[in-house]
C-alpha positions in Angstrom: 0.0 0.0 0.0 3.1 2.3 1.2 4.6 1.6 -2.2 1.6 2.1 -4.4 0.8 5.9 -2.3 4.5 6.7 -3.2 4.1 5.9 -6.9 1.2 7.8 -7.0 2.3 10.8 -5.7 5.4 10.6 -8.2 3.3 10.2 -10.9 1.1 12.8 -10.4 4.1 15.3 -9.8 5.3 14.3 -13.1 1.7 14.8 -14.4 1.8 18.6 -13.1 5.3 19.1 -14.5 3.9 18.1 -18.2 1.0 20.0 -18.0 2.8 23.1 -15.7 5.5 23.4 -18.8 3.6 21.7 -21.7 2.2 23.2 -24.6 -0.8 25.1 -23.4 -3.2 22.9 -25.4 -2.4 19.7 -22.9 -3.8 21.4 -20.1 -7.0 20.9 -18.8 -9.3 24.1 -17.8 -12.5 23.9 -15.4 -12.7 27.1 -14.4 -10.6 29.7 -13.1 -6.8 29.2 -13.2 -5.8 30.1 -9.9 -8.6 27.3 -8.3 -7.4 25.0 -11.0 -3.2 25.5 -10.0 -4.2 25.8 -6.0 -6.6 22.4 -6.7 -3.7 20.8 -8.3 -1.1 21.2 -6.0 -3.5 20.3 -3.3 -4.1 17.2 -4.6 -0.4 16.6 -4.6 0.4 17.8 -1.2 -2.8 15.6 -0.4 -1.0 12.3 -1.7 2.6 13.3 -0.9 1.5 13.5 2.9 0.2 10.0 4.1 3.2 8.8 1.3 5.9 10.4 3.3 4.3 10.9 7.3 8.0 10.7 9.3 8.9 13.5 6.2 6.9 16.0 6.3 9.8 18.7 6.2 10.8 16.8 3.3 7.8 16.6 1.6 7.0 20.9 1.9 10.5 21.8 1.0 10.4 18.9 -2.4 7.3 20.6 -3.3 8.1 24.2 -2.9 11.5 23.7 -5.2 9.3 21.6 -7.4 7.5 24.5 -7.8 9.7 27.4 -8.2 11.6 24.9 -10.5 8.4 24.1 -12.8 7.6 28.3 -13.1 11.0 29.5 -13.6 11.2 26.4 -16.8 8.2 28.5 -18.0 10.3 31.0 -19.2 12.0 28.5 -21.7 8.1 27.3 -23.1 6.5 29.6 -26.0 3.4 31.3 -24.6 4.3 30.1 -20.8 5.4 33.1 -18.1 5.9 31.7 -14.8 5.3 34.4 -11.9 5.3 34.8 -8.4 1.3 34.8 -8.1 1.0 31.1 -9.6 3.9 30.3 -7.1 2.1 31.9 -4.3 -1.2 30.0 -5.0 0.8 26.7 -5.6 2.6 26.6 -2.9 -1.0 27.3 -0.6 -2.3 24.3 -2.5 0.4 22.2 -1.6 0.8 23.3 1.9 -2.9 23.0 2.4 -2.9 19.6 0.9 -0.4 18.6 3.6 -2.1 20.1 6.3 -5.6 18.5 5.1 -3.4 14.9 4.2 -1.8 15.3 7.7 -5.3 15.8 9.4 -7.4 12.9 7.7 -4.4 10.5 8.1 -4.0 11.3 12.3 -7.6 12.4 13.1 -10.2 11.1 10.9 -8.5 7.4 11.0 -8.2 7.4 14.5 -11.6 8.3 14.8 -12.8 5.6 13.0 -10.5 3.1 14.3 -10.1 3.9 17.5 -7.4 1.7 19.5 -8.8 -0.4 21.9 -6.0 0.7 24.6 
C-alpha cells in the first residue's frame, strides 16, 4: 500500500510538471486558473502527505522547489510566463494539501479506528 501511495504521488508530480511546462493545449481548464493550480497542487500535497508521514519537512521543501523549478522552466516554453502569483497560489495548494493529508491520516482514522487501549 506504502509503495503504491508513493508511486502515485510521483506520478502525479510528473503529471503537473507536463501539464505546468507543456504546450498550453495539454492542459486541462474547469474554471478559473488560480482554483485550477491551488486544486492541483493540493491534490499533490494531499498524496505526498500520508506517502511520506515521518517526512513531512521533506515533503513541503520537495514541493516548494518543485515549484519554483516548474515556473521558472516556464520562461524556456512559448506562450508560458511563470510568476510569483502562480507560485504563491501553488505553494497554498500544496501546503494546504499537507495540512488537510496530515489531518485525515491522524484524526479522521483514528476516529474511525479507534485503538482499543
Amino acid at each position: 500500500m506504502a509503495q503504491a501511495l508513493k508511486a502515485t504521488a510521483w506520478i502525479l508530480l510528473l503529471a503537473i510538471f507536463i501539464l505546468t511546462d507543456g504546450p498550453l493545449g495539454l492542459r486541462p481548464t474547469f474554471g478559473h486558473p488560480n482554483a485550477e493550480r491551488l486544486l492541483a497542487f493540493a491534490v499533490l500535497g494531499f498524496t505526498f502527505s500520508p506517502a511520506y508521514p515521518h517526512r513531512l519537512l521533506v515533503v513541503l521543501i520537495l514541493l516548494a522547489g518543485a515549484i519554483r523549478g516548474f515556473e521558472y522552466l516556464q520562461h524556456f516554453v512559448n506562450y508560458r510566463h511563470g510568476t510569483v502569483h502562480d507560485i504563491a497560489i501553488k505553494l497554498a495548494g500544496a501546503f494546504a494539501g499537507v495540512g488537510a493529508g496530515i489531518f485525515v491520516s491522524k484524526f479522521a482514522v483514528s476516529a474511525l479506528w479507534p485503538s482499543h487501549d
